[in-house]
N, C-alpha and C positions, 0 to 999 in steps of 0.2 A: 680523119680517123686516127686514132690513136694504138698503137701494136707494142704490147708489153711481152716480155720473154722472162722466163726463169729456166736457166738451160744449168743439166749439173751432164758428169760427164756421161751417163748411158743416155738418158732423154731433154728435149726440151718442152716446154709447153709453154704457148703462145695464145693470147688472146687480144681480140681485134674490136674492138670500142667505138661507138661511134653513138651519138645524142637521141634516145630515145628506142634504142635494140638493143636484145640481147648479144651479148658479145659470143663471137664466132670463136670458137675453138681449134685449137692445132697442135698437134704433134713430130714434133721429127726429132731424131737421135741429136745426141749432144755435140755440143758445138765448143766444146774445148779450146781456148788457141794457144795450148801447151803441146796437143796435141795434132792441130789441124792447122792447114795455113790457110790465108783469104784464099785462095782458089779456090781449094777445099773445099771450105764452109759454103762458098757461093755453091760450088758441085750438090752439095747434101741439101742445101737448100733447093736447089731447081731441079736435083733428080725424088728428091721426098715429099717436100713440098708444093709441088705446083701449083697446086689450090688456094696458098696462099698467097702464092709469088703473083699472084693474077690480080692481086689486091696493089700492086706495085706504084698505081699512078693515084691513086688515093689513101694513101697512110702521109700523114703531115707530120707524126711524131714516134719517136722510139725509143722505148726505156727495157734499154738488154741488160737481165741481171745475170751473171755466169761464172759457174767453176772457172777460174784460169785466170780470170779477167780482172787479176789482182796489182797490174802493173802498168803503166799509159802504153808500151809498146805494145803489148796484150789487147791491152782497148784499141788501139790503131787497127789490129787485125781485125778486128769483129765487126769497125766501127765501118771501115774501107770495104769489108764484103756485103753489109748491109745499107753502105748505101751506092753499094753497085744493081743490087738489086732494086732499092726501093728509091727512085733519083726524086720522087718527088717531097722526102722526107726532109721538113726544113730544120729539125733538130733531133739528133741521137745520141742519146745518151746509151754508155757502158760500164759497168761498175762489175762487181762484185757480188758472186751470190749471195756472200753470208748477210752483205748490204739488204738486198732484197727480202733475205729473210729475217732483218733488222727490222725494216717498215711494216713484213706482213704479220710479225707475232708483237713486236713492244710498240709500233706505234710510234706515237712522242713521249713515254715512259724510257727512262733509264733499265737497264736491263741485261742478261746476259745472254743469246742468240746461238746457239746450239745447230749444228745440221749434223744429222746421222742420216746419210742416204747410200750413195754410190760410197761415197767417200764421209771422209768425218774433219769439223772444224769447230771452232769456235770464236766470239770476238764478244767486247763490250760495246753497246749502243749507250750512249748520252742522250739520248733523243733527239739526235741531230744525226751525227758521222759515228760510223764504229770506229774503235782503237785500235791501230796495228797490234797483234800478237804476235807470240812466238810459234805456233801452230802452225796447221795446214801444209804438213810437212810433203803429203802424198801416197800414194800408196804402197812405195817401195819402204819409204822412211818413219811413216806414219798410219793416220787414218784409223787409228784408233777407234773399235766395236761399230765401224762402219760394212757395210756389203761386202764391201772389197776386202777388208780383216776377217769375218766370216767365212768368206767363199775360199780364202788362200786355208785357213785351219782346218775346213774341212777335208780340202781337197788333198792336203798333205797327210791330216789322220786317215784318210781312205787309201790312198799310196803306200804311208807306213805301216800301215793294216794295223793303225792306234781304235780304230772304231769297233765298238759290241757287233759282235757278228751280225746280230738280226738288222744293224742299223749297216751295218757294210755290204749287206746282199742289198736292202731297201737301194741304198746308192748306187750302187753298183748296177740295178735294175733300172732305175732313171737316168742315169749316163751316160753308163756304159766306157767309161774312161781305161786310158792306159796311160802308161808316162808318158811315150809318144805324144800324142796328143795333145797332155796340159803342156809339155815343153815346146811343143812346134806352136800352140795358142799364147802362152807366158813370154815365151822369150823372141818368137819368131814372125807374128799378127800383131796390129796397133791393135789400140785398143783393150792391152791387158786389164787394167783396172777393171772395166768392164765387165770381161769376158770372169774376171774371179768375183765380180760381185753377182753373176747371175745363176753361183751355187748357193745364194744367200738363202732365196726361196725354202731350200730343202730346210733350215731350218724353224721355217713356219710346223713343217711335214714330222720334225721329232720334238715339236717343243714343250712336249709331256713329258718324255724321255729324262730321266735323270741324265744321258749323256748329253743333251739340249739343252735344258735349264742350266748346267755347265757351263758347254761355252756361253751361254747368253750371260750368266753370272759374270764369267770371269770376260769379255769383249766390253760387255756396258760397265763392270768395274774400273777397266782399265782408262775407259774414256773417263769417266769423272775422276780419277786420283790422276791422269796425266792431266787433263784441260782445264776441267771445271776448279778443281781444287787449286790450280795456279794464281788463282786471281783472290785475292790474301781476302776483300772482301766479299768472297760467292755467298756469302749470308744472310748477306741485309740485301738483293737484288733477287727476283724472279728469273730464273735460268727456263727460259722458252726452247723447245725443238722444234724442229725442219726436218721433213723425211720418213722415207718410207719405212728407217731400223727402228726409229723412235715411235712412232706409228703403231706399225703392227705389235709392237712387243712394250707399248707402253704400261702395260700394269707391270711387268719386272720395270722395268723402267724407274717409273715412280716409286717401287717397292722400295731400292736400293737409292736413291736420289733420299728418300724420308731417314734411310738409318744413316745418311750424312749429312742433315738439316738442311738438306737442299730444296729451297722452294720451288716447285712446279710451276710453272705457267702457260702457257699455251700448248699445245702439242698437235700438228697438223704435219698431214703425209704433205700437201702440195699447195706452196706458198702463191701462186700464180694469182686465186679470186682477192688473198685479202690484200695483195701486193696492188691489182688493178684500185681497187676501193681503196686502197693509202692514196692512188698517185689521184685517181678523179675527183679525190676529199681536199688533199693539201690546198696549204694556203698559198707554198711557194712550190715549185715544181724541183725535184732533185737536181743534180749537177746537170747541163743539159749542154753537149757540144753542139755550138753553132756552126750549119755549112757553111 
């Protein structure tokens, strides 16, 4: 059996392969290893996943794509709790999501590979290997018109009492927040990113709103003049999205991508199906660490 992963840092999602079935599906929270260590990650795995862990003596392969998992010591942690769990895996591989989200949108096309989900990045694919950028700074430094950029401006116009009344009771009614609160969750619980990316929602809830279209204007501007616009040729290559910001609010999206000749090209909430179909199509199999 074969077990592919695209884990960003709120969820992961998991699909389980094998010659002639539909692949099994799974879910458990993200597996960060910025933020989690191997114990950790074995813990969320065996206290969330059960269902999958049960799959343990039959997966032969694993290709983990993931937030975090930008650096070999990064992969080590991911690499060391997954095959704690799965011992009879004779090769797993760990990369990087933007990677995965390289194979599920360009393919073997040259390209430019976009994630706007929890968090925000970007990289160049060759059809092979993405390019290091300067990107992916995070969400204290970066993350640019991702979840976690939304969820922090909302939460602070709601605090500063920056928001049109009727959209400040709206929140206010769904919340229910104090500073307390966002400060004992922000500065005081892992998992802040997270926890500021899951006031992203509300903006599905005012995106009529001149104060919505707003920020939506000014968070997906700021990613394409920080990201996209860095890389001298974004003109001549198809700039693909990953994620759920890019997803839902793709028609501003592509609005504001057209008045900067920015070519569209794929645009998908969850890279997971076309990532399994890159890896069961290739010719060569990705970077793969032998046990």
């Amino acid at each position: 059996m074969i077990l592919v992963a695209d884990s960003g840092s709120s969820k992961t999602d998991w699909l389980l392969s094998q010659p002639g079935q539909t692949p099994h599906e799974f879910r458990t929270p993200g597996l960060n290893p910025y933020f989690l260590t191997e114990k950790e990650i074995v813990k969320v795995l065996q206290d969330k996943a059960s269902d999958l862990v049960a799959y343990n003596t039959d997966v032969t392969e694993i290709y983990f794509f993931g937030a975090g998992c930008s650096s070999p010591d990064r992969h080590e942690i991911v690499s060391n709790a997954l095959s704690t769990l799965f011992q009879k895996a004779t090769y797993i591989s760990v990369d990087s999501d933007l990677l995965g989200s390289a194979y599920a949108t360009c393919g073997h096309e040259k390209g430019l590979c976009c994630v706007l989900g929890t968090g925000s990045n970007i990289s160049f694919f060759d059809g092979e290997e993405i390019h290091a950028g300067k990107h992916g700074l995070g969400f204290i430094l970066g993350d640019e018109g991702s979840g976690t950029w939304f969820g922090k401006l909302l939460i602070t116009d709601f605090l500063y009492g920056n928001m049109p009344d009727d959209i400040y009771t709206q929140f206010d009614k769904t919340y229910g927040l104090t500073k307390e609160i966002v400060v004992n969750n922000v500065y005081q619980k892992p998992r802040a990113n997270s926890y500021l990316a899951s006031f992203a929602r509300f903006m599905n809830v005012i995106r009529r709103t001149d104060y919505g279209q707003n920020l939506l204007k000014q968070g997906l501007t700021e990613f394409i003049e920080t990201n996209i616009k860095s890389y001298p040729q974004y003109h001549k290559y198809k700039c693909n999205f990953v994620g759920s910001i890019a997803y839902v609010f793709a028609d501003e999206l592509k609005a504001l991508c057209a008045e900067s000749h920015i070519k569209v090209g794929k645009i998908i909430r969850q890279p997971i199906h076309d990532l399994l179909d890159y890896i069961l199509t290739r010719e060569e199999p990705p970077l793969n660490l032998p046990r």
